[in-house]
C-alpha positions in Angstrom: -40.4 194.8 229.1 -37.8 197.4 228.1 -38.0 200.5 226.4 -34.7 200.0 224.9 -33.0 199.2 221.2 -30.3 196.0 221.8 -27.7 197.2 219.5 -23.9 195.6 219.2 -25.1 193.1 221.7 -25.9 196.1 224.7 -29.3 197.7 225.7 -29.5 201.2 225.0 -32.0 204.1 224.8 -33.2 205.3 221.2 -31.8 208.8 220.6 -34.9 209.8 218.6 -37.1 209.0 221.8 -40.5 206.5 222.2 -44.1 207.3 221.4 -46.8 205.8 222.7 -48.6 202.5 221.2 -52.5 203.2 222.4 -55.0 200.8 222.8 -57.8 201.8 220.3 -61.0 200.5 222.4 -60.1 201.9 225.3 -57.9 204.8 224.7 -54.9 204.5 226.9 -51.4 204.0 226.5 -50.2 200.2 226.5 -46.6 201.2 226.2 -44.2 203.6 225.2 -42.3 202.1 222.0 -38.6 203.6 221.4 -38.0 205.2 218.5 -35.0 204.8 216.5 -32.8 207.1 214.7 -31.1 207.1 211.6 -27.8 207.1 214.0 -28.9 204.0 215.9 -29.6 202.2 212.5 -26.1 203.1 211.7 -24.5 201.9 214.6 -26.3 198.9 214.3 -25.1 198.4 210.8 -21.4 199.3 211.2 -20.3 195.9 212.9 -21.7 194.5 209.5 -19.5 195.9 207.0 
């Protein structure tokens, strides 16, 4: 699985960095989730217009 955002049709790291997504009954980390900025949302957007 990546830790990536697919953006403009290339995988890229989230510039506001990942947090964790924690498995509640047990209490460890599943995965780390990447985070997105409000620059990545814009990117993602500017093909659009």
């Amino acid at each position: 699985m990546r830790n990536q955002l697919y953006i403009n049709g290339q995988w890229r790291a989230g510039r506001a960095g990942s947090f964790p997504t924690v498995d509640p009954a047990a209490g460890r980390t599943i995965t780390e989730v990447t985070h997105t900025s409000a620059e990545d949302v814009d990117d993602a957007r500017r093909p659009c217009r």
